[in-house]
C-alpha positions as CSV (number, residue, x, y, z in Angstrom):
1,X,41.2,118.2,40.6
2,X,39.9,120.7,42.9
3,X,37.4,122.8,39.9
4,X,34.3,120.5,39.2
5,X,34.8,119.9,35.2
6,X,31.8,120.1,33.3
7,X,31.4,117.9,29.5
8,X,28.3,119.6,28.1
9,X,26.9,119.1,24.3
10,X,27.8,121.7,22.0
11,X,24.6,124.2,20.7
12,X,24.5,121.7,17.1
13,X,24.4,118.7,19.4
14,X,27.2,116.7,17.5
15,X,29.9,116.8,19.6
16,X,30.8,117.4,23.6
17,X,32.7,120.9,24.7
18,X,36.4,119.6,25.4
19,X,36.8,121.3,28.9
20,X,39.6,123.6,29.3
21,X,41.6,121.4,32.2
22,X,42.0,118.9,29.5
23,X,44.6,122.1,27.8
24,X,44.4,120.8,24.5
25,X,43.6,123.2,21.3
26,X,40.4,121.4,20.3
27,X,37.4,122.9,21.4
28,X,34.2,120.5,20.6
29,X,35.0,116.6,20.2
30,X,32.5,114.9,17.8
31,X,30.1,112.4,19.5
32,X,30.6,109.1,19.3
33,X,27.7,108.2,17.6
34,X,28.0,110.6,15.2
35,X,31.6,109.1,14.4
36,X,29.4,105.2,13.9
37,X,27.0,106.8,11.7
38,X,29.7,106.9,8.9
39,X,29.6,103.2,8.9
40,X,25.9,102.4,8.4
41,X,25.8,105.7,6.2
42,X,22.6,106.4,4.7
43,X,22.7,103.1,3.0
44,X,21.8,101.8,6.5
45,X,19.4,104.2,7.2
46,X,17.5,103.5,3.9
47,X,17.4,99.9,4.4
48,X,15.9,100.1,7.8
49,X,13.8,102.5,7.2
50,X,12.1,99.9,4.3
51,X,12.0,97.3,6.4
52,X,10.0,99.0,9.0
53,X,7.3,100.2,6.1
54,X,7.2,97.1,5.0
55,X,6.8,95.2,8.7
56,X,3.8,98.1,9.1
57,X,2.1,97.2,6.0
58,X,2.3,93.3,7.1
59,X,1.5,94.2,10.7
60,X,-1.5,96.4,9.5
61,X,-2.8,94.0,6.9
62,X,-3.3,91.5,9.6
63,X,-5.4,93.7,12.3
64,X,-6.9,95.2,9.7
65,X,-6.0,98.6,9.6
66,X,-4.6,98.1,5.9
67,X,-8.1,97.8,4.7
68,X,-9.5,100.4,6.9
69,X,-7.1,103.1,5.5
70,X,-7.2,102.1,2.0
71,X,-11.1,102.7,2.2
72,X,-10.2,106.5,2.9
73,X,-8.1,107.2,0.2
74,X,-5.1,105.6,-1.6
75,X,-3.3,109.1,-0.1
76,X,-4.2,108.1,3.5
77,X,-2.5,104.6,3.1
78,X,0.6,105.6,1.5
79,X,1.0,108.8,4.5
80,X,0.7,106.9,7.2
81,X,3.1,104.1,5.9
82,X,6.0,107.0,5.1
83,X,5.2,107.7,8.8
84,X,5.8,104.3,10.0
85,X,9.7,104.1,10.0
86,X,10.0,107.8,12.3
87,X,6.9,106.3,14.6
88,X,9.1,103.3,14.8
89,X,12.3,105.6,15.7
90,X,10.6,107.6,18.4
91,X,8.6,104.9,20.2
92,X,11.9,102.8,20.6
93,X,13.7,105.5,21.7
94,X,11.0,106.8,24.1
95,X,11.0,103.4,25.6
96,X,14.9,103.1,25.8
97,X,15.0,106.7,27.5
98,X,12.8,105.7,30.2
99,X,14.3,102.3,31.0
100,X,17.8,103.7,31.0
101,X,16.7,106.3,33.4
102,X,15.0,104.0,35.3
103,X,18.3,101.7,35.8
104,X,20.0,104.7,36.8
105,X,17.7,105.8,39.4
106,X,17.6,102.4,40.9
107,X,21.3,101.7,40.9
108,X,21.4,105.1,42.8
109,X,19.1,103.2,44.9
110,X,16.3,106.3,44.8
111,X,12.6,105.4,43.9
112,X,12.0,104.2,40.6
113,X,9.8,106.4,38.1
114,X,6.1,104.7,37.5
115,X,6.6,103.3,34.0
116,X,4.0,101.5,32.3
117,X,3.9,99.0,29.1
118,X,7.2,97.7,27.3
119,X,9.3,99.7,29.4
120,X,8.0,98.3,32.8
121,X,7.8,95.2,31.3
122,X,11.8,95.5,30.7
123,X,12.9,97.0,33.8
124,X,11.3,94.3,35.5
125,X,13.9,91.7,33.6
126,X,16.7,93.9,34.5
127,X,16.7,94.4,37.9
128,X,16.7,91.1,38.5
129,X,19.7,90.1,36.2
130,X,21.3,93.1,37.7
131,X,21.4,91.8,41.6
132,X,22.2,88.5,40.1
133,X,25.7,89.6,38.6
134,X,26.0,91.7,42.0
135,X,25.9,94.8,39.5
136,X,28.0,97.4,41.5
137,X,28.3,100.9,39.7
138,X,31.7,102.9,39.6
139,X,31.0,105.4,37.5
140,X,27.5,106.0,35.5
141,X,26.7,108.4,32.8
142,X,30.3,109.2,32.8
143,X,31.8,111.5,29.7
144,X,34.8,110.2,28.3
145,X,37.1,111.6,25.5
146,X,39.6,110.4,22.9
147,X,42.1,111.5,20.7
148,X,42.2,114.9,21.6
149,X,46.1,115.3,20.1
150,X,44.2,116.0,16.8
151,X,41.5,117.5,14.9
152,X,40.7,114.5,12.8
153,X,40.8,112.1,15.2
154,X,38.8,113.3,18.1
155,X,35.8,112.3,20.2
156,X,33.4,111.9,23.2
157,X,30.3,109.8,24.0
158,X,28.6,109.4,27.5
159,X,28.9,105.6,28.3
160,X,26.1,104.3,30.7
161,X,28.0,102.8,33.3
162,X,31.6,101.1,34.7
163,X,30.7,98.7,37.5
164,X,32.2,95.8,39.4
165,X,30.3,92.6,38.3
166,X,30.3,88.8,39.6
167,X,30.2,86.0,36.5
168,X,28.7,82.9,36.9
169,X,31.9,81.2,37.5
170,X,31.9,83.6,40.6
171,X,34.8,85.6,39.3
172,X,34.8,89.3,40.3
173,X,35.1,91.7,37.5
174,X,35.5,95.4,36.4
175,X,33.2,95.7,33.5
176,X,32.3,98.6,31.3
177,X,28.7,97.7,30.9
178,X,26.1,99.3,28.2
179,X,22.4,98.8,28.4
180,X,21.0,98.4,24.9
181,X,16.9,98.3,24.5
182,X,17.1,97.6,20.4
183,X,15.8,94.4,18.6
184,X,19.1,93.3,17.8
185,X,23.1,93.8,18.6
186,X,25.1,95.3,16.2
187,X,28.6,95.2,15.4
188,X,28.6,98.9,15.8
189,X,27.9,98.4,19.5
190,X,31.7,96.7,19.7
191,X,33.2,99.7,17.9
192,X,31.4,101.7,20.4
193,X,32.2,100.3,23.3
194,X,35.9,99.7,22.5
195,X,35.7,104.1,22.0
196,X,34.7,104.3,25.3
197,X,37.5,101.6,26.4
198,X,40.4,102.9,24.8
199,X,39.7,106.9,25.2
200,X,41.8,108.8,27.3
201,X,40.3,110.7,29.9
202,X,36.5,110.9,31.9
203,X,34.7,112.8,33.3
204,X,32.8,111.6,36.1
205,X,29.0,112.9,37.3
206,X,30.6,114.2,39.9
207,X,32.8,116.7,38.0
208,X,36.0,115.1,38.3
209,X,38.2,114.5,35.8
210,X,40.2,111.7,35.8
211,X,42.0,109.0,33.2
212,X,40.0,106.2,31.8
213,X,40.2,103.4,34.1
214,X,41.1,100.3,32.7
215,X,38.2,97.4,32.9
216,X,38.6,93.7,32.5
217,X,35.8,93.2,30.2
218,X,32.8,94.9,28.1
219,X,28.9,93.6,28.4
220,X,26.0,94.6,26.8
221,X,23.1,94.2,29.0
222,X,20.1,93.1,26.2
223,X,17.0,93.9,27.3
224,X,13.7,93.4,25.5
225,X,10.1,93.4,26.7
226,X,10.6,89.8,26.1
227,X,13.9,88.7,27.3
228,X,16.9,90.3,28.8
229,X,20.4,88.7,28.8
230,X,24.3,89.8,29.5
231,X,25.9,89.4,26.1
232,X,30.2,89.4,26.5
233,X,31.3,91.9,23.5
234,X,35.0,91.6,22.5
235,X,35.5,95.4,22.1
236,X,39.2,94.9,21.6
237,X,42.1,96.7,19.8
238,X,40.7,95.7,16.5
239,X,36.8,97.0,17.3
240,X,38.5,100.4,18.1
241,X,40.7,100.4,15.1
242,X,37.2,99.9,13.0
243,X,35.6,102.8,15.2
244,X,39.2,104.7,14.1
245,X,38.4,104.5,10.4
246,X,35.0,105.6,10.6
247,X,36.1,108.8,12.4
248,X,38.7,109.3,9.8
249,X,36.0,109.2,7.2
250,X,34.3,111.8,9.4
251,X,37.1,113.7,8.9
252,X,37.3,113.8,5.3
253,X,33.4,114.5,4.8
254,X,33.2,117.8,3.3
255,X,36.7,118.1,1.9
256,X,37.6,118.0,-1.9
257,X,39.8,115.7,-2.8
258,X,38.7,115.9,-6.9
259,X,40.7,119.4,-8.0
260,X,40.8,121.3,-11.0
261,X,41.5,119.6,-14.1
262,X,45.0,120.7,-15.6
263,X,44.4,123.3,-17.8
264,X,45.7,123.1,-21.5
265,X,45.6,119.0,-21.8
């Protein structure tokens, strides 16, 4: 297409703006994360956010800063250790923002930012693991969307890359790829990346707007401080079918399906 297409966020920051080239009636396609949120729902939330008081109050009992709070007040304990779960939240994703940029800067081959602590320490395992699989970006930070025939069915998300990758064996592949910087892979990441596989059209940084191209496979690069590692995710028909439901139940948050009881009985 000649007109550069632009897929922004809308104001709420739930969903992208469908552009107008794509001539459909919908007008703002619900992110894709927002659409995997129905799954963990707040169940999920709650249960991590425990976990991460309770690995701070472990964590802080051993270097001692348990004690040290608890000889302030009872209230300055139990404050910080509500804080502990969001501290948690932005840290990781402070760290995951700046190594993402960082792979995309340097797969753009421009200068890499100066990054310091966990996030150095994990673009330094990348890069390496990136030259070894002859990592060969396509498209990156590409918006794609999905469903757009109807209302209820919907979406968009901003996948990080689709690149040419060689496998050990030496086999040459088109991959959608997706760095994660998390603790541990979830099966939401399948139902994630099968969205992103199965939508129907993308828009490149570029502007252009063009359909989905089809890849060969779908890898998570892992990376961790610690450890980094290519993990093969099957993100096939039955991943997307999963992420399907969830946005149905998107759909149907809000609505009343409990009506009036019949009157004289």
């Amino acid at each position: 297409m000649s007109d550069a297409v632009t897929a922004a966020l809308a104001p709420d920051g739930r969903g992208y703006l469908v552009p107008e080239a794509m001539n459909v009636a919908i007008t703002v396609a619900p992110r894709v994360t927002s659409v995997l949120n129905m799954i963990g729902g707040r169940w999920g939330l709650e249960q991590w956010m425990k976990k991460q008081v309770a690995e701070a109050a472990v964590e802080w009992a051993e270097d001692g800063r348990f004690a040290a709070l608890l000889s302030q007040s009872r209230e300055a304990l139990i404050d910080s250790l509500a804080k502990a779960p969001d501290e948690q939240r932005d840290q990781a994703g402070g760290t995951g923002t700046l190594v993402h940029e960082a792979i995309e800067a340097w797969s753009a081959g421009a200068p890499l930012p100066v990054l310091v602590g966990p996030a150095k320490e994990t673009v330094d395992r990348v890069t390496p693991l990136l030259e070894a699989i002859e990592y060969e970006p396509i498209h990156v930070e590409a918006v794609v969307y999905g469903g757009l025939a109807d209302e209820d069915t919907a979406y968009a998300g901003r996948l990080d890359s689709i690149a040419k990758i060689t496998l050990p064996g030496g086999e040459r592949v088109t991959a959608l790829v997706d760095l994660k910087t998390s603790k541990s892979l979830k099966a939401s990441f399948a139902y994630q990346l099968a969205a992103y596989r199965y939508s129907d059209w993308l828009v490149t940084s570029a502007g252009d707007l063009i359909p989905t191209p089809e890849v060969d496979a779908t890898y998570i690069v892992h990376a961790r401080p610690e450890k980094v590692r290519l993990v093969p995710i099957d993100a096939n028909p039955a991943a997307f079918a999963a992420f399907q439901a969830a946005r149905f139940l998107l759909a149907a948050r809000g609505r009343r399906f409990i009506l009036r009881a019949v009157p004289g009985i």
